[in-house]
C-alpha positions as CSV (number, residue, x, y, z in Angstrom):
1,X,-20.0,-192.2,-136.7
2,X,-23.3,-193.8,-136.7
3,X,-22.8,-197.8,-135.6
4,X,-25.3,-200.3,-135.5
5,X,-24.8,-204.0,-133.6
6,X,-26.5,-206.5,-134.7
7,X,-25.3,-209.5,-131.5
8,X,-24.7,-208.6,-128.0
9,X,-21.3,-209.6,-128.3
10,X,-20.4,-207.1,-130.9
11,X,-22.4,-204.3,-129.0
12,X,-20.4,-205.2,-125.9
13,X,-17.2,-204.9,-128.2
14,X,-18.4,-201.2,-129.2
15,X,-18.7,-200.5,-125.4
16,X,-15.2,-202.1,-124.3
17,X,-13.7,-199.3,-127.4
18,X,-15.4,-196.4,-125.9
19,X,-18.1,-196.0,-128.7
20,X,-21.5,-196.7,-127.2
21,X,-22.8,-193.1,-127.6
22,X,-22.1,-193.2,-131.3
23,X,-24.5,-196.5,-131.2
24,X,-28.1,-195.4,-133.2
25,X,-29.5,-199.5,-133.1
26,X,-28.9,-202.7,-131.3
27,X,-30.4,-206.2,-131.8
28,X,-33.3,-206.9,-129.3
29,X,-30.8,-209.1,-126.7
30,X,-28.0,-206.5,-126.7
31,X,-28.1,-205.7,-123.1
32,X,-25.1,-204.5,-121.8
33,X,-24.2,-201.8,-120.9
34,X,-27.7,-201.2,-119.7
35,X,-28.1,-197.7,-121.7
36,X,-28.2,-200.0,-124.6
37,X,-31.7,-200.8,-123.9
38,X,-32.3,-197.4,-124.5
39,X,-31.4,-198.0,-128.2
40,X,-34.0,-198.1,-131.3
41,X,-34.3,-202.2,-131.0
42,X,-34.3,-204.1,-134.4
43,X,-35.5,-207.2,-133.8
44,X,-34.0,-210.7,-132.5
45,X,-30.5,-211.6,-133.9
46,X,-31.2,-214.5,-136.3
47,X,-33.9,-212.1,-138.0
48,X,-33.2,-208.3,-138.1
49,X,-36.1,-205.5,-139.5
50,X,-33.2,-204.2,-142.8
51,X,-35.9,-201.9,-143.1
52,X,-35.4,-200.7,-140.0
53,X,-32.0,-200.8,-139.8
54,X,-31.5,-198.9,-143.3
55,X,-33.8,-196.3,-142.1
56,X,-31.2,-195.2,-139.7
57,X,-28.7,-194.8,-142.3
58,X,-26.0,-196.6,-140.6
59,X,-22.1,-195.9,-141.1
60,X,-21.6,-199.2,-140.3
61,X,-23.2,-202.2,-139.0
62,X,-21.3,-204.7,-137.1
63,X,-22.6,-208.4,-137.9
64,X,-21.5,-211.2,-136.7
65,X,-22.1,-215.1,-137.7
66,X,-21.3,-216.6,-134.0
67,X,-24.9,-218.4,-133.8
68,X,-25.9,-220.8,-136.8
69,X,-28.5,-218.9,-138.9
70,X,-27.1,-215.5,-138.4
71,X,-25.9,-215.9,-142.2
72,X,-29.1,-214.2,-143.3
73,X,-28.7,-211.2,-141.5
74,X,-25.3,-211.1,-144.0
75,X,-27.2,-211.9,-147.4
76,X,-29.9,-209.2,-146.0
77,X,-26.8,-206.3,-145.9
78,X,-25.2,-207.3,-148.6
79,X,-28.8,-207.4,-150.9
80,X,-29.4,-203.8,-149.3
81,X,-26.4,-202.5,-149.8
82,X,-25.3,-201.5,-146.2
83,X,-22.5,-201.0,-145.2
84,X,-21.1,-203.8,-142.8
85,X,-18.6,-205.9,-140.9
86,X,-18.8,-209.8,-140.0
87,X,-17.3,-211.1,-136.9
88,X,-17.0,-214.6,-136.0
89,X,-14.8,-215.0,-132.9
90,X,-14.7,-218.8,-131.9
91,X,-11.6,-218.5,-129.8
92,X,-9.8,-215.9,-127.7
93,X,-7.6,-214.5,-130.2
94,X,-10.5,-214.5,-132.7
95,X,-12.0,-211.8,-130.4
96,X,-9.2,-209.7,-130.1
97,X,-8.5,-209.9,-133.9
98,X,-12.6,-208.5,-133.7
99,X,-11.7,-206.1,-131.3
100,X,-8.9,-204.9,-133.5
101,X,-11.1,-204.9,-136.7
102,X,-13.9,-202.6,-135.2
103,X,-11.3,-200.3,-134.3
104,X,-9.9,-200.0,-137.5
105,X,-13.5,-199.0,-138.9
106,X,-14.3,-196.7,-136.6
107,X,-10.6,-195.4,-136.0
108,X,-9.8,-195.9,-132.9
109,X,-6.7,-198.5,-133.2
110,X,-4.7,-197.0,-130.0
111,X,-8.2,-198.2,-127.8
112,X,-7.7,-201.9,-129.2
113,X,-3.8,-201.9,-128.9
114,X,-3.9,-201.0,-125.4
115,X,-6.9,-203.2,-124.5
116,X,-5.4,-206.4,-126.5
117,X,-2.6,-205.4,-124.1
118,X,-4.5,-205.7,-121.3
119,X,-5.8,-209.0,-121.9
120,X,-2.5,-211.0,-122.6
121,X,-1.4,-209.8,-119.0
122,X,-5.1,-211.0,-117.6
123,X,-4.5,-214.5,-119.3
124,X,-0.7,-214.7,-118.7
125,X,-1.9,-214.5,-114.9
126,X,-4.4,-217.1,-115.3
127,X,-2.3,-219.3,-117.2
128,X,0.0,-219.1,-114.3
129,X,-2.0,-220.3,-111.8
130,X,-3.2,-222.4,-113.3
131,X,-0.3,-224.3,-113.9
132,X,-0.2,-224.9,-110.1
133,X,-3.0,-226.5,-109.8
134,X,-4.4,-230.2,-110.6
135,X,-7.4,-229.9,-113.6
136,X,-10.6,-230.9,-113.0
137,X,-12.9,-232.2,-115.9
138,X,-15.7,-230.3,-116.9
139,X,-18.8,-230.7,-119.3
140,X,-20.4,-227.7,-120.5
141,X,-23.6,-227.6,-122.0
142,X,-25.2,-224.2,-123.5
143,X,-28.1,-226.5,-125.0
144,X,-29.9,-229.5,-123.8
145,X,-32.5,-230.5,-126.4
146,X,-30.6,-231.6,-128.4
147,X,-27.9,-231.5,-126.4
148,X,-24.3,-228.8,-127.7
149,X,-21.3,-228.7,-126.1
150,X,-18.0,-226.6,-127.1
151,X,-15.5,-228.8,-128.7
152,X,-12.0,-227.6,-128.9
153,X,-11.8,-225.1,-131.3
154,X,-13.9,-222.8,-128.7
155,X,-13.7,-219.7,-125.7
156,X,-14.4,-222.2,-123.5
157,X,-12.2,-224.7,-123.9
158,X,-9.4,-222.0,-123.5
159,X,-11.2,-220.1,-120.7
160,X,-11.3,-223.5,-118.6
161,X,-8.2,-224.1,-119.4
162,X,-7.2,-220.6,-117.3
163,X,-9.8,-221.9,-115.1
164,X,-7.3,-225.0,-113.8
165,X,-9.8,-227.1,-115.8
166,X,-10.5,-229.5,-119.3
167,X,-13.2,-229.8,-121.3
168,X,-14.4,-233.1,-121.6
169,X,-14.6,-232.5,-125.1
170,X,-11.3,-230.7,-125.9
171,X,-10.3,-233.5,-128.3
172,X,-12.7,-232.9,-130.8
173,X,-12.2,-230.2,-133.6
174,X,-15.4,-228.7,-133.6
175,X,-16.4,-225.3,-132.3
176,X,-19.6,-226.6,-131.3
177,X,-20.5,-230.1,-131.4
178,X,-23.9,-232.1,-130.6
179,X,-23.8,-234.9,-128.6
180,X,-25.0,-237.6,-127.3
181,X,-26.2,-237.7,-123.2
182,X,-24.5,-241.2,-123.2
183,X,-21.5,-240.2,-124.6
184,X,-21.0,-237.1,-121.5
185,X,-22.1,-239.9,-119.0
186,X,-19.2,-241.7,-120.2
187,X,-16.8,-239.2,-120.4
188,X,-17.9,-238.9,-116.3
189,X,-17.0,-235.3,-115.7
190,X,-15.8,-233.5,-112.2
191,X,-18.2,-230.8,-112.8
192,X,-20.8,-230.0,-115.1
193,X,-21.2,-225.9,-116.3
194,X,-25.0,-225.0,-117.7
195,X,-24.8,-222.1,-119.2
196,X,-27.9,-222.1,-122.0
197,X,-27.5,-220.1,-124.5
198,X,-30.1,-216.9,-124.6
199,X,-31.7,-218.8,-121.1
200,X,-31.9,-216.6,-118.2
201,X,-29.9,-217.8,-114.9
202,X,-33.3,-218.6,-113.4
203,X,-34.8,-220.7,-116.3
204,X,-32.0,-223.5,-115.6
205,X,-32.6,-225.7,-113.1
206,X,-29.9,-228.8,-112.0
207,X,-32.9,-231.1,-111.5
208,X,-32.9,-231.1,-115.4
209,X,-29.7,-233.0,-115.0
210,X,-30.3,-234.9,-112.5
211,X,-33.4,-236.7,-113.9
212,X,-31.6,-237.7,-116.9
213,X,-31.0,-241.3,-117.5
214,X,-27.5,-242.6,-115.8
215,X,-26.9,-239.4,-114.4
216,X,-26.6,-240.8,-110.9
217,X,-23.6,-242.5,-111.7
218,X,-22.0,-239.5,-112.5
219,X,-19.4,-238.2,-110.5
220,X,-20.7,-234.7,-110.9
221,X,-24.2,-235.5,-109.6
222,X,-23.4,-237.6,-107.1
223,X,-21.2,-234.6,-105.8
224,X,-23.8,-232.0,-106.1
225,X,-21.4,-230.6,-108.7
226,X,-23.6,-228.6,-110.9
227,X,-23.4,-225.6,-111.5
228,X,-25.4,-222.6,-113.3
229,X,-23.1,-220.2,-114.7
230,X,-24.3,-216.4,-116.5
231,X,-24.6,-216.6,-119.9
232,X,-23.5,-213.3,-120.5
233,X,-19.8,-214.0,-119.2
234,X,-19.5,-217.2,-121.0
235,X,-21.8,-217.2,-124.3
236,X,-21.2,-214.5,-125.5
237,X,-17.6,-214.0,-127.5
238,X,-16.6,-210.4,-126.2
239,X,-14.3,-209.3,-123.5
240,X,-16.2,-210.2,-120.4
241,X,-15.1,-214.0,-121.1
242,X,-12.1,-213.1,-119.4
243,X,-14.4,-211.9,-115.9
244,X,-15.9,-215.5,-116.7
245,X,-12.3,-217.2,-116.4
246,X,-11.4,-214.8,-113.3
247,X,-14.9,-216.3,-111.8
248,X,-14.9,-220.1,-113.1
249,X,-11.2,-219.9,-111.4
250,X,-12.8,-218.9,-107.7
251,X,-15.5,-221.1,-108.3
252,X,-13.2,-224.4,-109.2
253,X,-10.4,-223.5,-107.0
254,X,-11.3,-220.8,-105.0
255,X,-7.4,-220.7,-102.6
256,X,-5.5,-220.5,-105.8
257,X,-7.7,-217.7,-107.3
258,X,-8.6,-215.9,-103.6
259,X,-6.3,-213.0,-104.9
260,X,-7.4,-212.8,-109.0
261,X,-9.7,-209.2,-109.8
262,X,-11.7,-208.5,-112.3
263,X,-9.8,-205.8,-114.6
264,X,-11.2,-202.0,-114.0
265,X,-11.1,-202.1,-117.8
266,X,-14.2,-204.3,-118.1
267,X,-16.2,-202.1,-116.8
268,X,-17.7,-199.8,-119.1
């Protein structure tokens, strides 16, 4: 079968089903696994080359509308006539319901089954240490100008939650909300997770934070309590969120999660 991915999430979704070698395009981000790269690249995310993708004549390509503005890659298939599939995983079961879907196209529905498997028993650990210990608050960023956070209906609220943690902003119903730098003073988090979206780890700096206004009074900042987190294991709505909660758990309570591993099966 002949697969195209047009989001690293969805080419990491591929991998996770054992399909990467029938892959013929990515998007330019898709990174991982690193034979990827290797891939005919067809241009960023929010603006695929059609042209380029129709050219490979394409089974199926697997779209996805997890970023605002990734709706015209859809009008583009759908105007070309290709033949496609739209993921848009905002929470953990969304992703597995993804996982499932691609492995219905490209029949392969035993990989899913036993991979969805897998990833209950992952979170029923983490859920269960969790329980034992005491939450910490946490503000997550993935943009600062103008500043988005998750809101509740998101990964990350669920993979702090198995992280012995809360989003500041669990209570509010969006997926991903803007906000004001006020309003996260206020809220006076424990910690505060920067993981930019499409930033490298060595393009964020916690001195960013720190010269906001009021951020002294924080008790994150005043607590050296920031911390830059890969954007790969927590921007991206594929499997390896699940290595993110395994690592945010060691990184916020590092006795109570001494003993977690990252599944074998997230290697690919």
């Amino acid at each position: 079968m002949r697969i195209i991915s047009i989001c690293p999430s969805n080419t990491e979704l591929v991998a996770h089903l054992g399909l990467t070698e029938q892959l013929v395009g990515v998007d330019d981000f898709s990174d991982y696994p690193s034979r990827v790269k290797t891939l005919p690249q067809l241009g960023s995310d929010l603006a695929i080359n059609m042209g380029r993708v129709k050219a490979l004549a394409p089974d199926i390509v697997i779209a996805s509308l997890s970023v605002p503005g990734m709706g015209r890659n859809v009008q583009a298939l759908e105007a070309a006539g290709l033949p496609h599939l739209i993921l848009n995983g905002q929470s953990l079961a969304d992703i597995q319901a993804d996982l499932a879907a691609v492995a219905a196209v490209c029949g392969v529905t035993a990989r899913a089954r036993v991979l969805n498997a897998q990833i209950d028993a992952k979170v029923a650990e983490l859920k269960a240490i969790a329980a034992t210990v005491s939450p910490l608050s946490v503000y997550w960023e993935w943009w600062p100008k103008p500043i988005f956070t998750p809101g509740g209906v998101n990964w990350l609220t669920e993979i702090s939650e198995l992280a012995g943690a809360r989003n500041i902003f669990a209570d509010r119903a969006e997926a991903s909300l803007q906000q004001s730098w006020e309003t996260v003073v206020a809220r006076d988090p424990d910690k505060i997770l920067m993981a930019w979206v499409g930033v490298a780890h060595d393009k964020m700096k916690p001195a960013l934070i720190k010269k906001r206004p009021q951020a002294a009074q924080m008790t994150a900042v005043q607590q050296d309590a920031i911390h830059l987190l890969e954007e790969h294991l927590y921007c991206r709505p594929s499997l390896r969120l699940i290595e993110g909660a395994v690592r945010l758990g060691q990184l916020l309570h590092p006795t109570a999660y001494a003993h977690v591993t990252v599944p074998d099966w997230l290697t690919t």
